[in-house]
N, C-alpha and C positions, 0 to 999 in steps of 0.2 A: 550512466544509462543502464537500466537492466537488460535482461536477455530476456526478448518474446519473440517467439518464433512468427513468422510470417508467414500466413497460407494464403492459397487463392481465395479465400474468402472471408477471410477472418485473420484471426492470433489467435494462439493458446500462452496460456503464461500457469506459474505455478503457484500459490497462495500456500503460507501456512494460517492455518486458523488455530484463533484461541478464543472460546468458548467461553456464557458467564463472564464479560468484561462491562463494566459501567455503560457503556455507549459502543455503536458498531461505528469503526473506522479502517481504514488503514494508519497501521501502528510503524510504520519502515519498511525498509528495503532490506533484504540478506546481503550477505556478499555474494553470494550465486545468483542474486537477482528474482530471486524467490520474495511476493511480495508478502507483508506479514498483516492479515486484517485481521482485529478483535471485533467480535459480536457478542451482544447482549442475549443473545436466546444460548439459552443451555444444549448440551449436547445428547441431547432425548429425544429419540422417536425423528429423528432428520432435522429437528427445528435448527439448529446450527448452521448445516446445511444448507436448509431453507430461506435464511437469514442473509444466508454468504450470498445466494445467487442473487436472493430481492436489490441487497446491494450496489451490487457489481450492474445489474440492471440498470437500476436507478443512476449511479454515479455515471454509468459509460452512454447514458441514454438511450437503452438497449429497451429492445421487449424483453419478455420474459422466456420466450422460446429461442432467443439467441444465446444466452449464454447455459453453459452442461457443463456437467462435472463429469468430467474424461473417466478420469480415474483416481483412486484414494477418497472413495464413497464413506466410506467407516477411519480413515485417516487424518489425522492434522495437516499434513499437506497434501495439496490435490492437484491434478490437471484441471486446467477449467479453461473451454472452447469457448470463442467470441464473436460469434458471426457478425456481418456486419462493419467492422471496426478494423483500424488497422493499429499495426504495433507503435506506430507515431505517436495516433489519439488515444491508448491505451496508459501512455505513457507520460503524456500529457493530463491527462486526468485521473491519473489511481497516485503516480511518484509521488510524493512530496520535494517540495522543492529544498535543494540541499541547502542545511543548516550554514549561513555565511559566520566568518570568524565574525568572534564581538571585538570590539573595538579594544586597546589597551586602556586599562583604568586608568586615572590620572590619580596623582597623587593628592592627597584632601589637603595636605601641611603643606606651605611651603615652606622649605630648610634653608638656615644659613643663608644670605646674598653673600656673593666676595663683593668686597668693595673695590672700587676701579680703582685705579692711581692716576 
């Protein structure tokens, strides 16, 4: 589970962004619990920025006046405030769900029988 802080009216959680990526998603989880989302808009003039909050909006079903950037305005990683929301549903809808082991391959040949007696 990550670490989001629980307020009386919200969560804040931390995000690293990485700017200029094919598609805007979340990309994983840190091990600090720091969440990591790639965005498509470049890091000019706040579009990056701009991009992170539209998202975070959109995914967490927020307006646009719930969620701010705390702090780390000109940074790769930020504070970013949640009104609204709590760290459950934050978490629930940004995580990704953890990667289950794959199954063991099976062998394509099969080797040798013994013969019974």
């Amino acid at each position: 589970m990550t670490k989001f802080t629980d307020a009386r009216s919200g969560a804040a959680i931390t995000v690293k962004v990485t700017p200029k990526a094919k598609r805007t998603q979340v990309a994983g989880i840190m091990d600090d619990g720091t969440i990591k989302v790639q965005v498509a808009a470049p890091a000019e003039e706040g579009r990056a920025n701009a991009a992170l909050l539209a998202f975070l909006a959109e995914t967490l079903g927020l307006k646009a006046n719930q969620v701010e950037i705390v702090a780390g305005l000109s940074s790769e990683r930020k504070l970013i405030s949640l009104l609204g929301v709590s760290p459950a549903d934050v978490d629930a809808k940004l995580v990704p769900p953890a990667k289950k082991d794959a199954a063991p391959k099976r062998a394509t040949k099969a080797g040798p029988r013994a013969k019974k007696k």
